[in-house]
C-alpha positions in Angstrom: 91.1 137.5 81.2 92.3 140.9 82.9 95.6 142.2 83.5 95.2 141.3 86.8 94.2 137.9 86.9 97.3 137.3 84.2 99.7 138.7 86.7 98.2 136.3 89.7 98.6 133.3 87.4 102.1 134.1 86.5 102.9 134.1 90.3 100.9 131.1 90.8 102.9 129.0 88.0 105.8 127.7 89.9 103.5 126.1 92.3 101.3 124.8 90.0 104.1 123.2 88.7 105.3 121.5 91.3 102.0 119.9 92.2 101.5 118.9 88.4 104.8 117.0 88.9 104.8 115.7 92.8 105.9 112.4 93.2 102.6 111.3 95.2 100.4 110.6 92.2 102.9 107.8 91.6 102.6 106.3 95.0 99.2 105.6 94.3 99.6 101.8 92.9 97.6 99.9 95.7 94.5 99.9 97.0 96.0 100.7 100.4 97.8 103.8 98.8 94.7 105.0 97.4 92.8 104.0 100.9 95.6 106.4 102.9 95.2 108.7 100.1 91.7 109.2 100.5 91.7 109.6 104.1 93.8 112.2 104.3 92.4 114.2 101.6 88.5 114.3 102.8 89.7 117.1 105.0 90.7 119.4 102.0 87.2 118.1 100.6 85.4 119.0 103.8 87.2 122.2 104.8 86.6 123.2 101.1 82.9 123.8 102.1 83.4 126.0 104.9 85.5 128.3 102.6 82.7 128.2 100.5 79.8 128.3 103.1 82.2 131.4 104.2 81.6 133.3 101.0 77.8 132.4 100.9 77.1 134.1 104.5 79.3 136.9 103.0 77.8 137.8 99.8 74.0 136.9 99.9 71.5 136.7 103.0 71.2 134.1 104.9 69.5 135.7 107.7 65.9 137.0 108.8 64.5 138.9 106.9 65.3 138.5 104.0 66.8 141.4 102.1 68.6 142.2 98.9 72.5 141.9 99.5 74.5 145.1 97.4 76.7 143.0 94.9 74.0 141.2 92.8 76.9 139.9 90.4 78.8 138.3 93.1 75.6 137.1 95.6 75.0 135.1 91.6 78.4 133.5 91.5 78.3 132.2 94.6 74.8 131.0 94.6 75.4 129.2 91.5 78.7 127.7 93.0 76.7 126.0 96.1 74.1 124.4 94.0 76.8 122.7 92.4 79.1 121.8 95.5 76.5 121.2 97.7 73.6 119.9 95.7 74.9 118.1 92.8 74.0 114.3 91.1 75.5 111.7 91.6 76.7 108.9 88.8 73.7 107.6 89.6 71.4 111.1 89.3 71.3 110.9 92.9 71.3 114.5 94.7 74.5 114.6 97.2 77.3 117.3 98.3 80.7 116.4 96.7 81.6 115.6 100.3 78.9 112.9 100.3 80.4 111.7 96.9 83.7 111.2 98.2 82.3 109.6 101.1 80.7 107.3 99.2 84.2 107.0 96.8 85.8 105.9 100.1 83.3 103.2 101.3 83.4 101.6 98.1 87.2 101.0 98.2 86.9 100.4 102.4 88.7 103.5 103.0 88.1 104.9 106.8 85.4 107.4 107.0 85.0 107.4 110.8 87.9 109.5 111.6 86.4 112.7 109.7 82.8 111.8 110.4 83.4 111.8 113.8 84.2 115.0 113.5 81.6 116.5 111.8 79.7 115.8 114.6 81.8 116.9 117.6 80.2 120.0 119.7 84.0 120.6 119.9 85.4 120.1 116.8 87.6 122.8 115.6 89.9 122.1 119.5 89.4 118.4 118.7 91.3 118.4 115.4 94.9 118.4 116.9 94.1 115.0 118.1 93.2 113.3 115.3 95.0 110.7 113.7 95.9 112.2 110.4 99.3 113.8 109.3 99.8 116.8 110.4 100.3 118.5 107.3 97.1 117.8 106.8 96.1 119.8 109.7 98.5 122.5 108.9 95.8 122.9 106.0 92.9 122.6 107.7 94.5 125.5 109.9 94.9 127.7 107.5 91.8 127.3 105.8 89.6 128.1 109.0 92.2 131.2 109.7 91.1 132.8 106.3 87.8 132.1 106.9 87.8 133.7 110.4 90.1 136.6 108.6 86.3 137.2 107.4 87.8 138.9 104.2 85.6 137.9 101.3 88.5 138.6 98.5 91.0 136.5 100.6 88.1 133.5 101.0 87.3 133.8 97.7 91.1 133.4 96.8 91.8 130.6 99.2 88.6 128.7 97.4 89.9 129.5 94.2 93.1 128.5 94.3 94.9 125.7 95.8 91.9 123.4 94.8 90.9 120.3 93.0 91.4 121.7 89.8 95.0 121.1 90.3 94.9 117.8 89.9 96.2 116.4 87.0 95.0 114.2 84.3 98.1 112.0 85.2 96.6 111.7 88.4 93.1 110.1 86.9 95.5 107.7 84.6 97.5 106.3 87.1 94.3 105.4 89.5 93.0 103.6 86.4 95.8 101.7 85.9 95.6 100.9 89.9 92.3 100.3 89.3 92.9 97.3 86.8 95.9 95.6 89.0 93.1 95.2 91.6 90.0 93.8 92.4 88.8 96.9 94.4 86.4 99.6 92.0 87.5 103.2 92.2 84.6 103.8 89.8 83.4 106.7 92.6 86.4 108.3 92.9 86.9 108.2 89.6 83.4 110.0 89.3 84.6 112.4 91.8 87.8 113.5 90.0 86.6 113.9 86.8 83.2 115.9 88.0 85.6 117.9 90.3 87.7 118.8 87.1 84.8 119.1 85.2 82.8 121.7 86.6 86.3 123.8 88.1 87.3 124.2 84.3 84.0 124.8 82.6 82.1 126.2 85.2 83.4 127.0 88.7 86.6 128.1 87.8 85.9 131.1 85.7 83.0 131.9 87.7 85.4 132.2 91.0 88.1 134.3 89.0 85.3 136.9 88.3 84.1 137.1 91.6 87.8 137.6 92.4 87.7 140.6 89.9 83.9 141.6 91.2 85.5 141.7 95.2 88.9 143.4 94.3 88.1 145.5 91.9 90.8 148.2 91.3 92.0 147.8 95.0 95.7 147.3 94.8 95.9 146.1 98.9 93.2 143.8 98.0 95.0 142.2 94.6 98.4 142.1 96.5 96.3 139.9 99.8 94.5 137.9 97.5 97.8 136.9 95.4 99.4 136.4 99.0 96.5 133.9 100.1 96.3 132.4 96.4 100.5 131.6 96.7 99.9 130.1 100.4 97.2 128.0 99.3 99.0 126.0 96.8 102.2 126.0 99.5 99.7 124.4 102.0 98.3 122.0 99.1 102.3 121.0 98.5 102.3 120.8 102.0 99.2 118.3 102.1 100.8 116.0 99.3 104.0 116.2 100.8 102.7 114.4 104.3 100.1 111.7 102.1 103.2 110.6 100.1 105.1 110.5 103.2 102.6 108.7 105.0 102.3 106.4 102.1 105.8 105.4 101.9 105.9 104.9 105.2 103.4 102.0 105.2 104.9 100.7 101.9 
């Protein structure tokens, strides 16, 4: 690991902390806990995509003709990224997205799926989600992820995709769902799945691969390291953000 990406994780630390440690994991005791959970948090699955969809149009071609992008180190990273997120098997070897997977997660435990589904599919969507009926934390994320995608910055997209992510998720987390899991007689056997793939492939796999794109995009660019620690840091504030409104939410209904 480089100098640089040492520094960035020591200023990331406190916030990692505080999501390893927020009191929302322990809300999740019911299936109607995990149900509220779930609904909230298929935004931060779906919005994820577009960060990453962001950094495909950026770095490799995706337009006619076809021609050889500069960065062949980087147009590789992210190439190998999508196949995972967007083309990976199932627990069943069936080809989906991850946002298919969790889709299929929240089905299983009868979690509302029309809510972000409809908006997938609205002409209008990006004016529509101020209406929705979610938290508004939760739109407070979507926000920002869209405005750093629009920012059209690849080092800042690939920060915000980085950072901030499912890889913060705790093992704690996974535990406690089992444990909700045998109190009930709902399965969370695809969310489950989806947790521990997520983990998975962002410590073996995606995780490393996105830090040295970080490195590949910055380079030795002080303006660049300082914006991408600057996303990275209001990442994991808007993910704190985006717990803090689903445990609210959830204690609200308690």
């Amino acid at each position: 690991m480089s100098q640089r990406i040492e520094n960035l994780e020591k200023a990331l630390a406190p916030y990692r902390q505080q999501l390893t440690v927020h009191p929302l994991y322990s809300a999740l005791r019911s299936p109607n806990a995990v149900r509220t959970f779930m609904e909230e948090h298929v935004f931060a699955v779906w919005d994820f995509m577009s960060l990453l969809k962001g950094l495909q149009r950026g770095l490799t071609c995706v337009e006619l003709p076809w021609k050889p992008t500069k960065n062949r180190v980087t147009r590789r990273f992210v190439n190998a990224i999508v196949l995972g997120e967007e083309s990976d098997l199932d627990q069943d070897g069936e080809p989906y997205s991850h946002f298919e997977i969790y889709i299929n997660a929240m089905r299983q435990v009868g979690a509302n799926t029309e809510t972000v589904l409809n908006l997938l599919n609205n002409p209008n969507w990006r004016n529509s989600i101020s209406s929705l009926s979610i938290q508004d934390k939760t739109k407070e994320f979507m926000a920002f992820t869209f405005s750093v995608v629009d920012g059209n910055k690849l080092h800042n997209i690939a920060s915000a995709f980085t950072f901030g992510r499912e890889d913060l998720i705790p093992d704690m987390f996974i535990e406690i769902v089992k444990e909700a899991e045998k109190d009930s007689s709902v399965s969370y056997s695809k969310f489950l799945w989806y947790l521990e793939r997520h983990i998975q492939i962002d410590g073996d796999d995606h995780g490393p691969i996105s830090l040295k794109m970080i490195e590949e995009l910055c380079g030795d660019d002080d303006q660049k390291w300082q914006e991408v620690t600057e996303i990275a840091i209001l990442s994991m504030q808007k993910r704190i953000g985006l717990w803090d409104g689903i445990a609210e939410k959830i204690q609200a209904e308690c």
